[in-house]
MIDOSE-1310 file (N, C-alpha, C; in nm, 2 decimals, decimal comma, always signed):
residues 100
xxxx	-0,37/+1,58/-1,23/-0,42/+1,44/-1,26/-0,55/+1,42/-1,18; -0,63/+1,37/-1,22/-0,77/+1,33/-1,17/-0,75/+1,24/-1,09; -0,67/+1,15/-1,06/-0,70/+1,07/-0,95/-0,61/+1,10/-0,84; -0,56/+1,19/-0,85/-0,49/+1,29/-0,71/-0,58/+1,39/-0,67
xxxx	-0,68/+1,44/-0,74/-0,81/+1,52/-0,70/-0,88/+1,42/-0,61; -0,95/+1,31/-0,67/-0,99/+1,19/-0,62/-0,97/+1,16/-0,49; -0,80/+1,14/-0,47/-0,74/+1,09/-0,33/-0,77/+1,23/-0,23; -0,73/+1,29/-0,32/-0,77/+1,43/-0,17/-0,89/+1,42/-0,14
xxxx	-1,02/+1,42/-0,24/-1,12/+1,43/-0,17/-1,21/+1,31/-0,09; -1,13/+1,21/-0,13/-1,11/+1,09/-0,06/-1,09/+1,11/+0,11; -0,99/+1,14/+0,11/-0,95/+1,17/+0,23/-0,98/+1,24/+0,33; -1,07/+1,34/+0,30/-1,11/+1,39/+0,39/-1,24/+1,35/+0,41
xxxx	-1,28/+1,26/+0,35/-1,41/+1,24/+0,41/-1,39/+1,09/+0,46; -1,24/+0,99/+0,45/-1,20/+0,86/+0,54/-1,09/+0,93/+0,55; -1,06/+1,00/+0,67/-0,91/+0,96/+0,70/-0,85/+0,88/+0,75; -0,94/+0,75/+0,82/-0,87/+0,67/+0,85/-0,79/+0,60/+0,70
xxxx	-0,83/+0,58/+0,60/-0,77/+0,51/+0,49/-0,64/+0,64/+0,52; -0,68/+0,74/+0,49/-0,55/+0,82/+0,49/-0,47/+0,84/+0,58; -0,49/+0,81/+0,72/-0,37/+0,81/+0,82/-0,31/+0,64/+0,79; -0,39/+0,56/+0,78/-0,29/+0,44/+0,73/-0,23/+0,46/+0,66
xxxx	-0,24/+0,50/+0,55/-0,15/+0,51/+0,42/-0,01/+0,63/+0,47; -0,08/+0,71/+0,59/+0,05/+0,83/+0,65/+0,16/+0,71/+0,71; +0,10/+0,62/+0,83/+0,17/+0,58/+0,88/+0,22/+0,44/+0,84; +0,19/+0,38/+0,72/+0,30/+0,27/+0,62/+0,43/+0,38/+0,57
xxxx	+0,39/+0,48/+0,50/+0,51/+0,59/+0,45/+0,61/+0,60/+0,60; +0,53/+0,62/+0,72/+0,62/+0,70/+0,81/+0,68/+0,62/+0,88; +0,62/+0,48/+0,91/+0,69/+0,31/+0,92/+0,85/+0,31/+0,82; +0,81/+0,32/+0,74/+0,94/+0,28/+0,62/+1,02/+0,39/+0,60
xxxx	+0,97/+0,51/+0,65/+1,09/+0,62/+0,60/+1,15/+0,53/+0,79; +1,10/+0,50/+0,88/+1,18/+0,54/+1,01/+1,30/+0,38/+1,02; +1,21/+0,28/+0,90/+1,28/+0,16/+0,97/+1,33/+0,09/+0,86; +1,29/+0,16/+0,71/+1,36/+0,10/+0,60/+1,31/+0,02/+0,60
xxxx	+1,16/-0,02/+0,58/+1,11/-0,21/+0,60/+1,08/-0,21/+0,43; +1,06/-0,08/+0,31/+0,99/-0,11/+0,20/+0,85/-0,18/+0,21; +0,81/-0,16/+0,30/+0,62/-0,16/+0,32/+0,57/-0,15/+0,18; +0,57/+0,01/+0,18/+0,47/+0,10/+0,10/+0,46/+0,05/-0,08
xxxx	+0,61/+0,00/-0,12/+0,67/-0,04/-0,23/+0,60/-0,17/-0,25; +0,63/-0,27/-0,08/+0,56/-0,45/-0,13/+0,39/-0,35/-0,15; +0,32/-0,32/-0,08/+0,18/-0,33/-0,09/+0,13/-0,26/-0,21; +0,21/-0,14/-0,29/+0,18/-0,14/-0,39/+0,20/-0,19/-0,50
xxxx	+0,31/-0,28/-0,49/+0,35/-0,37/-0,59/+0,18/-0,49/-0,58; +0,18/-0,54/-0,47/+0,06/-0,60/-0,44/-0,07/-0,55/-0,52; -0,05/-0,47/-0,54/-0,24/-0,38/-0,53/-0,20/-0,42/-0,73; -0,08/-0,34/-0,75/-0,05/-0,33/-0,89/-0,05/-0,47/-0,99
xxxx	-0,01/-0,57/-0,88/-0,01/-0,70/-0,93/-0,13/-0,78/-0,93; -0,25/-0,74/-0,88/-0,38/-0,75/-0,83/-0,39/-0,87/-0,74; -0,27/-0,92/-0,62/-0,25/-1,00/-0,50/-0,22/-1,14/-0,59; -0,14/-1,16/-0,69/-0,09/-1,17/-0,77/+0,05/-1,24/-0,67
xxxx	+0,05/-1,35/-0,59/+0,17/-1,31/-0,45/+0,30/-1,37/-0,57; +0,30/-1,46/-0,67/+0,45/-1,48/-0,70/+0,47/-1,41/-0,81; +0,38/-1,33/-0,87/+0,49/-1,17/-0,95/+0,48/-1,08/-0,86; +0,44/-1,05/-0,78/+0,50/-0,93/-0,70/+0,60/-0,93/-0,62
xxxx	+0,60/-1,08/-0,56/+0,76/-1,14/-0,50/+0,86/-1,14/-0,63; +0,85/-1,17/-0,75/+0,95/-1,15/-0,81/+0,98/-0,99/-0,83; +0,86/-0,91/-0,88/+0,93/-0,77/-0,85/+0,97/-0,71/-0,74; +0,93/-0,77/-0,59/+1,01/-0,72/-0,49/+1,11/-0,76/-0,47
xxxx	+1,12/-0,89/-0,50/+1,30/-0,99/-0,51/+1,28/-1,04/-0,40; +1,18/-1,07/-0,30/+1,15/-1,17/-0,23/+1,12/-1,29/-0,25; +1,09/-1,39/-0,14/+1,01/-1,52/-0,13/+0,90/-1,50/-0,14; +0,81/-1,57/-0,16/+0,62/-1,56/-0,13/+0,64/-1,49/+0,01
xxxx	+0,68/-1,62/+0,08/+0,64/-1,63/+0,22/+0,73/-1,45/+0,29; +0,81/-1,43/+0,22/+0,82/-1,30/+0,26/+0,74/-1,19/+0,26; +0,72/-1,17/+0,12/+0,58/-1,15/+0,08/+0,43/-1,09/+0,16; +0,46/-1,23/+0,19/+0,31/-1,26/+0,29/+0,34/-1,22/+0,43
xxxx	+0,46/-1,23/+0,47/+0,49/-1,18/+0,59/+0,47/-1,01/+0,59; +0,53/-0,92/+0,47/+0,53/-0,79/+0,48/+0,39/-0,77/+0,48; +0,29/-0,83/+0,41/+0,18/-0,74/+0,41/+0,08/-0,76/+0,52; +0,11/-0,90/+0,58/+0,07/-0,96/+0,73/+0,11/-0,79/+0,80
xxxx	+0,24/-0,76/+0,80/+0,27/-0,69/+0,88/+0,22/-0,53/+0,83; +0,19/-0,54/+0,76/+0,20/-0,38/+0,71/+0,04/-0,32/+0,77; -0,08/-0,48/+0,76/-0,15/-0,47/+0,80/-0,21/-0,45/+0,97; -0,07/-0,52/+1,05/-0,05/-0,49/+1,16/+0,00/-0,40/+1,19
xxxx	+0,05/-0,32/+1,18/+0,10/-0,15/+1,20/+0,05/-0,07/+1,16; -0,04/-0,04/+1,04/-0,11/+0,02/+1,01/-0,29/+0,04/+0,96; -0,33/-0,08/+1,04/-0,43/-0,13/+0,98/-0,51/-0,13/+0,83; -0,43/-0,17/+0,78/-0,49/-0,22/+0,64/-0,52/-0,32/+0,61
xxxx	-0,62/-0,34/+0,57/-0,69/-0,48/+0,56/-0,66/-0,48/+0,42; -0,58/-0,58/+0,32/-0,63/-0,63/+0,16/-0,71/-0,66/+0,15; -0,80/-0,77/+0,24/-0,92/-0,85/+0,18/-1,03/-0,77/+0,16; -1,00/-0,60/+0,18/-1,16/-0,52/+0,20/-1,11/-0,45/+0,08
xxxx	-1,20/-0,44/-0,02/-1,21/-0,39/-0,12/-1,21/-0,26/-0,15; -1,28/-0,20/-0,06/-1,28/-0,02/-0,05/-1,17/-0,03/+0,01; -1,07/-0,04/+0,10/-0,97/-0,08/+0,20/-0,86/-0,08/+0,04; -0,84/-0,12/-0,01/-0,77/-0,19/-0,15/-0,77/-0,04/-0,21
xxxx	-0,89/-0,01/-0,24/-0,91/+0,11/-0,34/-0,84/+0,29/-0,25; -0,86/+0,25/-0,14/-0,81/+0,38/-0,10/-0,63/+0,39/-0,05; -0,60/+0,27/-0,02/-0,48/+0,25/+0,00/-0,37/+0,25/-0,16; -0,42/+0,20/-0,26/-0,42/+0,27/-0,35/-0,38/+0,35/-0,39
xxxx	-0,48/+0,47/-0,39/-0,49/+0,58/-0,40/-0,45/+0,70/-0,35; -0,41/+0,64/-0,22/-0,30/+0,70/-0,09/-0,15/+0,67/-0,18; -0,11/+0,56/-0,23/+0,00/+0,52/-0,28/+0,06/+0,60/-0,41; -0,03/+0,64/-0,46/-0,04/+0,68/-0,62/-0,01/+0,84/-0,56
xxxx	-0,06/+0,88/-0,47/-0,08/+1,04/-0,39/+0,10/+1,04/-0,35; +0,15/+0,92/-0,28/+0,28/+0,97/-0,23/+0,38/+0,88/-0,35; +0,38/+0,90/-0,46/+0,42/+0,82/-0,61/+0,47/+0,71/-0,60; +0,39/+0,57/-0,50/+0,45/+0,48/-0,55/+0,38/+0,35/-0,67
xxxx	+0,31/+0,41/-0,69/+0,19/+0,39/-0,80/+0,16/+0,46/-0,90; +0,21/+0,43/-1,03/+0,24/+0,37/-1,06/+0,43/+0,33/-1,02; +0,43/+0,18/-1,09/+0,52/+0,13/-0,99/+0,71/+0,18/-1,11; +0,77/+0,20/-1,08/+0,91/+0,27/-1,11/+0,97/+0,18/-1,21
């Protein structure tokens, strides 16, 4: 798939996009928070906050709280657009993008 070519060569030329995207995966595999799932749902929904709360089965304000947080543990910014596109594309690399 071309946009898994993409993300690898993505990567190594920002790894910070790509250690964020390591460490939302390594967040959620250690604490079960479903990070990686809200922020792709997010990205997929295009910040879209009450259909992606309906497909996570949250509140908004839940919502808003996970990606507040996902942002704090991992530094990912949503509001930056390249930030958006490689998180992404980090998502789509560890399959949760397209969404199940």
């Amino acid at each position: 798939m071309d946009a898994l070519r993409v993300t690898d060569a993505v990567a190594e030329h920002v790894p910070s996009a790509a250690d964020a995207v390591a460490a939302l995966l390594e967040h959620d595999e250690r604490h079960g928070t479903d990070l990686p799932r809200t922020v792709g749902a997010h990205l997929v929904f295009f910040g879209d906050a009450a259909a992606t709360a309906r497909y996570v089965g949250v509140h908004t304000n839940t919502l808003r709280y996970r990606l507040r947080r996902a942002g704090e543990l991992c530094g990912i910014d949503l509001t930056d657009p390249d930030v958006r596109l490689l998180v992404e594309l980090g998502l789509r690399r560890a399959g949760l993008i397209p969404l199940p």
